[in-house]
TITILO-652645 format. One record per atom (N, C-alpha, C, CB): residue number from 1; atom name; x, y, z. Coordinates in nm, 2 decimals, decimal comma. Glycine has a CB too. Example, Ala and Ser with C-alpha at 12.3 -4.5 7.8 and 13.67 -1.06 7.14 Angstrom:
REM TITILO-652645
i	at	X	Y	Z
1	N	1,32	-0,57	0,78
1	CA	1,23	-0,45	0,78
1	C	1,32	-0,33	0,78
1	CB	1,13	-0,45	0,90
2	N	1,28	-0,22	0,71
2	CA	1,37	-0,11	0,71
2	C	1,29	0,00	0,79
2	CB	1,41	-0,06	0,57
END
This chain:
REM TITILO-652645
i	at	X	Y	Z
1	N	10,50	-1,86	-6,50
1	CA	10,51	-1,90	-6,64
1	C	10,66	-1,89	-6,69
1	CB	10,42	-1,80	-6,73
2	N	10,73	-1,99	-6,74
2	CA	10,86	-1,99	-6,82
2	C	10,88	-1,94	-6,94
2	CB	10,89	-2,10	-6,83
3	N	10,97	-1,84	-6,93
3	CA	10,99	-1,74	-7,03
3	C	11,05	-1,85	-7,16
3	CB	11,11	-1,61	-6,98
4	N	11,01	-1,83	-7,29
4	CA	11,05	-1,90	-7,41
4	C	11,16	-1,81	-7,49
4	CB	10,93	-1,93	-7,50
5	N	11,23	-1,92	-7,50
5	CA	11,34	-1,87	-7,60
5	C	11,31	-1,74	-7,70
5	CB	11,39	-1,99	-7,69
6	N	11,37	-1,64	-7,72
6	CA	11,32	-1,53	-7,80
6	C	11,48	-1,56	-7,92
6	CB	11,30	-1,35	-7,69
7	N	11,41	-1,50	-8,04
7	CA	11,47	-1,49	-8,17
7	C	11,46	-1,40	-8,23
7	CB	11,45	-1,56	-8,25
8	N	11,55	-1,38	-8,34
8	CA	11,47	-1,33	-8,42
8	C	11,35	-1,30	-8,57
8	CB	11,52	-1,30	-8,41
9	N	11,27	-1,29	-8,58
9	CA	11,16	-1,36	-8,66
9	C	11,17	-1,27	-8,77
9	CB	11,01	-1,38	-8,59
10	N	11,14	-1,32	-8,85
10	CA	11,10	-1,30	-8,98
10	C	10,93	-1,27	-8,99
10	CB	11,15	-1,43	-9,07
11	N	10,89	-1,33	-9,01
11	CA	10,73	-1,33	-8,96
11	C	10,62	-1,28	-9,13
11	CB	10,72	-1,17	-8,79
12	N	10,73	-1,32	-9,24
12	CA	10,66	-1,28	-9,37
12	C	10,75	-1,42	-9,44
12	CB	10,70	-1,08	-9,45
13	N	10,80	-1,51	-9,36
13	CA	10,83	-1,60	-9,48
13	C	10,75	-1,72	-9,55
13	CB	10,92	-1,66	-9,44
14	N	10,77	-1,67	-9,71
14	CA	10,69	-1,82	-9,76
14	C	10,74	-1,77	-9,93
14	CB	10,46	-1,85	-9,70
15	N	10,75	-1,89	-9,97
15	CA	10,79	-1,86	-10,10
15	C	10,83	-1,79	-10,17
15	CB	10,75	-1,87	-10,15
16	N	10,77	-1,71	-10,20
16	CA	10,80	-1,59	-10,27
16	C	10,89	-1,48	-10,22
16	CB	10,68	-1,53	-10,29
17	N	10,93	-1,49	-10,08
17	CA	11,05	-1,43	-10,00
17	C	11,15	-1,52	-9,99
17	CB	11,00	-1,38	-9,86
18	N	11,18	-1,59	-10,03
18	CA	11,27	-1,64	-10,06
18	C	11,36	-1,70	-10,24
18	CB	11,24	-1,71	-9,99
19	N	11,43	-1,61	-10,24
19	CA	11,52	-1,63	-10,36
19	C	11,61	-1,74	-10,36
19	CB	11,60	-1,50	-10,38
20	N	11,66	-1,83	-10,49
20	CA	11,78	-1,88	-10,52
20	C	11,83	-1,78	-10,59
20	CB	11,79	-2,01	-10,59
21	N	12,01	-1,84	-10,53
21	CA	12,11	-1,75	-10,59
21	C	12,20	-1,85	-10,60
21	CB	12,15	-1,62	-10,51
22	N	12,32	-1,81	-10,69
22	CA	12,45	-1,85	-10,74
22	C	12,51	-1,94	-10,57
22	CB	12,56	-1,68	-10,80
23	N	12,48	-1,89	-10,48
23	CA	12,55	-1,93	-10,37
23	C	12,48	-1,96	-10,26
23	CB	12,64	-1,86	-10,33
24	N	12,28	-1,96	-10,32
24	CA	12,20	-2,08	-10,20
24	C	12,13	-1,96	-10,21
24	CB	12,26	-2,15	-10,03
25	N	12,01	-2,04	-10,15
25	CA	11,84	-1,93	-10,09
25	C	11,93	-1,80	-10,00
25	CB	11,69	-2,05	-9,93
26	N	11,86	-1,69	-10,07
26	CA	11,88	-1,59	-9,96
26	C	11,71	-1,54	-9,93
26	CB	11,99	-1,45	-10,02
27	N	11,69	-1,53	-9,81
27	CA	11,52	-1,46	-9,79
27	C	11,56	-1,33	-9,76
27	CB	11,40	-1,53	-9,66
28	N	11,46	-1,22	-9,82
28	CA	11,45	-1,12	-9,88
28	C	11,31	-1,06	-9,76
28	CB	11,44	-1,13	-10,05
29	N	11,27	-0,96	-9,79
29	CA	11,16	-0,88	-9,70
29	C	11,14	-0,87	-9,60
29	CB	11,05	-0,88	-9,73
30	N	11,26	-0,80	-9,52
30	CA	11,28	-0,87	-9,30
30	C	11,18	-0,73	-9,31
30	CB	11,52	-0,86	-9,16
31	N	11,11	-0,59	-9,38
31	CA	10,98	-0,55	-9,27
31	C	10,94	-0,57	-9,18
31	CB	10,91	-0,55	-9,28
32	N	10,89	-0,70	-9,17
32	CA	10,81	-0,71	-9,06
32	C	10,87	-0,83	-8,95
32	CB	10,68	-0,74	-9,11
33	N	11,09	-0,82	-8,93
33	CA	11,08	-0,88	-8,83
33	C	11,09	-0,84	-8,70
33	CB	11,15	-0,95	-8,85
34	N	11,08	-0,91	-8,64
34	CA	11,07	-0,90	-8,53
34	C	11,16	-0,97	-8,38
34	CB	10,97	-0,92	-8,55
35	N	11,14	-0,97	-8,26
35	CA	11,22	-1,03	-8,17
35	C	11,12	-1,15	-8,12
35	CB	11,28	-0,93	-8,06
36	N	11,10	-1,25	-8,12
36	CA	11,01	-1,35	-8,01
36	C	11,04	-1,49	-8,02
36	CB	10,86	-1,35	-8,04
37	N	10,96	-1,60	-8,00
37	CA	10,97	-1,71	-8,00
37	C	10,97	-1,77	-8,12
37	CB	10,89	-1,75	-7,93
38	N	11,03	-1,84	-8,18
38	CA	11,08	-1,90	-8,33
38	C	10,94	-1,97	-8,35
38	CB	11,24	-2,03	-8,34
39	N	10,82	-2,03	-8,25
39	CA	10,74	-2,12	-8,32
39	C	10,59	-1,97	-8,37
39	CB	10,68	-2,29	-8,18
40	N	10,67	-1,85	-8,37
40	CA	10,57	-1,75	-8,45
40	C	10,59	-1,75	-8,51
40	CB	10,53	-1,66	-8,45
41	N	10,72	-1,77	-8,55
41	CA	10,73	-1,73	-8,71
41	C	10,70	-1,88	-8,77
41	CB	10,89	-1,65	-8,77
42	N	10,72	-1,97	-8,72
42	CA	10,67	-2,13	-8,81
42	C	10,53	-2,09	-8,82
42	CB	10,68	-2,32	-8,72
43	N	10,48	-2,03	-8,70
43	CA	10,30	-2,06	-8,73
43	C	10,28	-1,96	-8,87
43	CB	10,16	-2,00	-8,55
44	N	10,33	-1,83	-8,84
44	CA	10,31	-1,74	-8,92
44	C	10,31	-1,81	-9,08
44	CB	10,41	-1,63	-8,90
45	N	10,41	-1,85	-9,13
45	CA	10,47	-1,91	-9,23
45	C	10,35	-2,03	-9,26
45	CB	10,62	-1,96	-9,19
46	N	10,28	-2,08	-9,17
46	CA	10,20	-2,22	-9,21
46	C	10,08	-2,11	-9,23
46	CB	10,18	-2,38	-9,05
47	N	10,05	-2,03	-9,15
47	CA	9,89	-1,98	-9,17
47	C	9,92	-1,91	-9,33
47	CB	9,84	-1,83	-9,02
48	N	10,03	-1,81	-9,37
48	CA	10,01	-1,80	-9,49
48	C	9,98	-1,87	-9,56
48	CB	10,06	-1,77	-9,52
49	N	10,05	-2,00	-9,59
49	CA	10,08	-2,12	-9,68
49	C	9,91	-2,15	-9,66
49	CB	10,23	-2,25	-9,61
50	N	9,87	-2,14	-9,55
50	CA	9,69	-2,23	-9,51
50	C	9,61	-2,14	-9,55
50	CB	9,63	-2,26	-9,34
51	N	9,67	-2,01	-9,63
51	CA	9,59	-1,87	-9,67
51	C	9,59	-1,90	-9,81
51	CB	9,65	-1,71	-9,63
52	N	9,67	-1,92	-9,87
52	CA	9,70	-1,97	-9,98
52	C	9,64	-2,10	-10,08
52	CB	9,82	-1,99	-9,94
53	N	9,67	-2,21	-9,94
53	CA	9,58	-2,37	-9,95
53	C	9,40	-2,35	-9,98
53	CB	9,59	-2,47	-9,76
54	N	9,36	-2,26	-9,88
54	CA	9,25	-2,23	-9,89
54	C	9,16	-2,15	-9,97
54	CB	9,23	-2,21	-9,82
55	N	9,28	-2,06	-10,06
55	CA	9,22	-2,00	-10,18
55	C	9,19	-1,86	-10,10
55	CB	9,08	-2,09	-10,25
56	N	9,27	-1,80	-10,02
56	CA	9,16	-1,67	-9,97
56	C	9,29	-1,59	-10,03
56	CB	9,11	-1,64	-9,75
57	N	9,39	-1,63	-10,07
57	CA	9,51	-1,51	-10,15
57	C	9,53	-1,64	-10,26
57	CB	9,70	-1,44	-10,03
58	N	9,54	-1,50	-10,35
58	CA	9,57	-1,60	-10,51
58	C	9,69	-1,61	-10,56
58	CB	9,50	-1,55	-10,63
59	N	9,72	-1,68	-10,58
59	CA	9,86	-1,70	-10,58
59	C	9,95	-1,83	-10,69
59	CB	9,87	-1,73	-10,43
60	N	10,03	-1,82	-10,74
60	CA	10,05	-1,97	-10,86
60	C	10,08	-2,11	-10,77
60	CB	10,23	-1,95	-10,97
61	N	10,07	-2,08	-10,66
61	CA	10,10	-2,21	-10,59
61	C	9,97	-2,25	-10,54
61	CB	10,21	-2,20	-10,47
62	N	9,91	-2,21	-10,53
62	CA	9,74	-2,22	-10,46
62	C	9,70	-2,37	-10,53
62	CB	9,59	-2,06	-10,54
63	N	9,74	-2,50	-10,61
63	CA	9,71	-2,59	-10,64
63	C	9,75	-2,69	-10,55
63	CB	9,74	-2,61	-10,73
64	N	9,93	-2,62	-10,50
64	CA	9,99	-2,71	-10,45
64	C	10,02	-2,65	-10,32
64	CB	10,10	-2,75	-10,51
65	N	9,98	-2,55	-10,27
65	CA	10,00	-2,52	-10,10
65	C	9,98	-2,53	-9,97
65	CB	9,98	-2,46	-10,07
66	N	9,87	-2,67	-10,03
66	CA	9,80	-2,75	-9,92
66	C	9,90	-2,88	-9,90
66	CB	9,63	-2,79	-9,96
67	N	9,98	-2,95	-9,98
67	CA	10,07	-3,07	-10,02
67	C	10,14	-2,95	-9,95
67	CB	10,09	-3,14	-10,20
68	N	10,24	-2,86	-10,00
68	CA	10,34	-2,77	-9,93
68	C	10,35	-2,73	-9,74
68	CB	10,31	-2,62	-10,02
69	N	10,20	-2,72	-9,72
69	CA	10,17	-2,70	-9,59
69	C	10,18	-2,80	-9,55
69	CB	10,07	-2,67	-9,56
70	N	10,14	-2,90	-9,53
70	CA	10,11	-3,02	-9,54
70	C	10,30	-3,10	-9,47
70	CB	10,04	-3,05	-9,73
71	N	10,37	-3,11	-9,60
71	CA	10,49	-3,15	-9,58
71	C	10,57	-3,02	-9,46
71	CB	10,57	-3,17	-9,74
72	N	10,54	-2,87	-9,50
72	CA	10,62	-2,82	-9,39
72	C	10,60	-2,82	-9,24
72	CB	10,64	-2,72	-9,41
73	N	10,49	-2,85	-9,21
73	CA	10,48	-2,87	-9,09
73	C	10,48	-3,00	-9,04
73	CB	10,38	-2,82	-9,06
74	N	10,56	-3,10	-9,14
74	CA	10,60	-3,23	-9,11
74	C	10,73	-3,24	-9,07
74	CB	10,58	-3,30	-9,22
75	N	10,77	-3,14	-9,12
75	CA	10,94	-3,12	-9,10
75	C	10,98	-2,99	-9,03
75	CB	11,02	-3,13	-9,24
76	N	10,85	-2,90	-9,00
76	CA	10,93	-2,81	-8,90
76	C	10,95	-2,82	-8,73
76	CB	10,88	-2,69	-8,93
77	N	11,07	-2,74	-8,70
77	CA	11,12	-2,76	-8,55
77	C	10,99	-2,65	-8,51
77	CB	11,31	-2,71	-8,51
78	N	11,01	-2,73	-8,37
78	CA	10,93	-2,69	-8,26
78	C	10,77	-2,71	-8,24
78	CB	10,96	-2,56	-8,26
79	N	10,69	-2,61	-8,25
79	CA	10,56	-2,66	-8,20
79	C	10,47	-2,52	-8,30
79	CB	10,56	-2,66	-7,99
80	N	10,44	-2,50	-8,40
80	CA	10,42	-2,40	-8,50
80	C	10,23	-2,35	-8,42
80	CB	10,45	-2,47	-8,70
81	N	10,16	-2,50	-8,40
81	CA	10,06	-2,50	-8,34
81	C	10,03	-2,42	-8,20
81	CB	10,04	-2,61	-8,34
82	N	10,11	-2,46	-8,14
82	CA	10,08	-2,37	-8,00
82	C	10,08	-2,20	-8,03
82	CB	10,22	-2,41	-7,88
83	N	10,17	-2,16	-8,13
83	CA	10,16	-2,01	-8,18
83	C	10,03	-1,94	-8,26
83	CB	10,28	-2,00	-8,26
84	N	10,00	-2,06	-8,31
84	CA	9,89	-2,03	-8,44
84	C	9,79	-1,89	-8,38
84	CB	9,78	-2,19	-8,47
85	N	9,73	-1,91	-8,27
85	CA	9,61	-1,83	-8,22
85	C	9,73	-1,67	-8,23
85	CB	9,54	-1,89	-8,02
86	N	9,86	-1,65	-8,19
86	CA	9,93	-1,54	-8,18
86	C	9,94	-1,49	-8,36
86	CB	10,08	-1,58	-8,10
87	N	9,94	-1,62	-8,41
87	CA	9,98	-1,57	-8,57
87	C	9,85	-1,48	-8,62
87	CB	9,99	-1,73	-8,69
88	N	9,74	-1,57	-8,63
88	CA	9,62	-1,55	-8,62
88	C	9,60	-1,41	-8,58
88	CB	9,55	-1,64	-8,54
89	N	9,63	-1,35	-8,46
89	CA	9,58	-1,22	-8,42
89	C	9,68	-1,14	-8,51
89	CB	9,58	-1,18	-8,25
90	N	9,79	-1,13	-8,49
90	CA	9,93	-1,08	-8,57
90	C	9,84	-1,02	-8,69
90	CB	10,09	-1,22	-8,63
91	N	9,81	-1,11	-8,76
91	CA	9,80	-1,11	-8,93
91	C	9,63	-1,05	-8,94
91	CB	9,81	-1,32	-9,02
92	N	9,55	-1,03	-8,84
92	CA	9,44	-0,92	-8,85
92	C	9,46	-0,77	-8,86
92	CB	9,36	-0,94	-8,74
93	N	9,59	-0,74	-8,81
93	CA	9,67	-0,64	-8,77
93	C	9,70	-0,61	-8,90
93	CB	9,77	-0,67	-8,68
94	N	9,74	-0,67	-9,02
94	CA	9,83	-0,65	-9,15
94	C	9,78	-0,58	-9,21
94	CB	9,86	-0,74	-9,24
95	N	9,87	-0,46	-9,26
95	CA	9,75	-0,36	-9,34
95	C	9,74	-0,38	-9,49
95	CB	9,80	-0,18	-9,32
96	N	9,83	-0,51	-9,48
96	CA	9,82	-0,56	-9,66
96	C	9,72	-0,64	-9,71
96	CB	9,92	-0,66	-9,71
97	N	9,59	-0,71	-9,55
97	CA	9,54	-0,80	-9,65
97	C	9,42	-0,72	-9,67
97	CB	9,53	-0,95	-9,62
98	N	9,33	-0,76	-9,75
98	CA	9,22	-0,74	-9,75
98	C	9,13	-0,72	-9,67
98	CB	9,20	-0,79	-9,80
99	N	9,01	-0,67	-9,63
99	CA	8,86	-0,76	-9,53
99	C	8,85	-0,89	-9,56
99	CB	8,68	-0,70	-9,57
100	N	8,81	-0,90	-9,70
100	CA	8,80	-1,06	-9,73
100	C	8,89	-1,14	-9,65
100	CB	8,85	-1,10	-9,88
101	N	9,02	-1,11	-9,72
101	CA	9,11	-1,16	-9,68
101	C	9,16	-1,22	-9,49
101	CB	9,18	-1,06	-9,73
102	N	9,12	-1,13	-9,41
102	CA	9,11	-1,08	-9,28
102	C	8,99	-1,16	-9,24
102	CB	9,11	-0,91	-9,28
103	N	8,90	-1,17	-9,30
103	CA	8,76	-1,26	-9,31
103	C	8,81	-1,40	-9,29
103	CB	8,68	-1,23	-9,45
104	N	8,92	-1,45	-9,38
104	CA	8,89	-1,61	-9,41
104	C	9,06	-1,65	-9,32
104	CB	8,85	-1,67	-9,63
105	N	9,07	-1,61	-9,26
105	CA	9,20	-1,66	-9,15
105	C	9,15	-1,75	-9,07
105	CB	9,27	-1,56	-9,04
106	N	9,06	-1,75	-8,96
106	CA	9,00	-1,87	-8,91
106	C	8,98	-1,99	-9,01
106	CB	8,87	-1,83	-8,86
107	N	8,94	-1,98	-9,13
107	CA	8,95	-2,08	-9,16
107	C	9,07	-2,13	-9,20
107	CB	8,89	-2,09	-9,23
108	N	9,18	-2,05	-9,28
108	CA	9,33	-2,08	-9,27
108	C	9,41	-2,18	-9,20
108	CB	9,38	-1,98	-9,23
109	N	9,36	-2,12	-9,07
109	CA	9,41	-2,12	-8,92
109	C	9,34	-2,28	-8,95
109	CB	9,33	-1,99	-8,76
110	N	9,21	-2,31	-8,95
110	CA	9,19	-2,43	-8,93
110	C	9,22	-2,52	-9,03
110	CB	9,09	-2,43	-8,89
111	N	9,24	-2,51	-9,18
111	CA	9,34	-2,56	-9,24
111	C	9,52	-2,60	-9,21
111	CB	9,33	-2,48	-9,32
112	N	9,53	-2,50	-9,11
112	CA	9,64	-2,53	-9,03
112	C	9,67	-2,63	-8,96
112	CB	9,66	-2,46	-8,96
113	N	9,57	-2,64	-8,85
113	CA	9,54	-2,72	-8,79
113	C	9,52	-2,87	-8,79
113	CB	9,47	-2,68	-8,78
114	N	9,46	-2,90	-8,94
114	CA	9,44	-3,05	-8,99
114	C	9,55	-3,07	-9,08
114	CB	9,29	-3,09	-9,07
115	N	9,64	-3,02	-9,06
115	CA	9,76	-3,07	-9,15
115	C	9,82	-3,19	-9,07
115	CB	9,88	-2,96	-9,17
END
């Protein structure tokens, strides 16, 4: 098996972790980064956004986070899909979301998926 490029990840980014400022976006809340392959943290970033699309976290973008999902995984590098099942387990692990919450990721995930 061929070892994949490792980074460092963020693995909480999506809107709301990211600020404008006087001198460009700075993203804010590295907690939970980490060292691995960059297409975890794309998947991570799409499954939220597909957590969001799907109404299982409530949120002011929840009209438009399926259009948002939608375009970022139109334009992001690498392969965000091949990670998804890693995101997916990652984010059962989170002690922030809910059961519910923790409940409706498969579907997320498969909101992900048909983008």
């Amino acid at each position: 098996m061929h070892d994949l490029p490792r980074t460092i990840l963020h693995l909480d980014l999506h809107p709301a972790n990211v600020l404008r400022t006087e001198r460009g976006a700075v993203v804010i809340d590295w907690r939970n980064a980490a060292e691995g392959p960059g297409d975890l943290d794309t998947a991570m970033s799409a499954l939220i956004l597909g957590q969001v699309a799907i109404v299982s976290i409530a949120h002011p973008l929840g009209a438009e986070a399926g259009r948002l999902l939608d375009h970022f995984l139109a334009v992001a590098p690498g392969d965000p899909l091949r990670m998804l099942h890693g995101a997916v387990a990652r984010s059962r692990q989170c002690r922030t979301l809910s059961a519910g919450e923790i409940g409706m990721l498969d579907a997320a995930a498969e909101r992900v998926r048909r983008s």
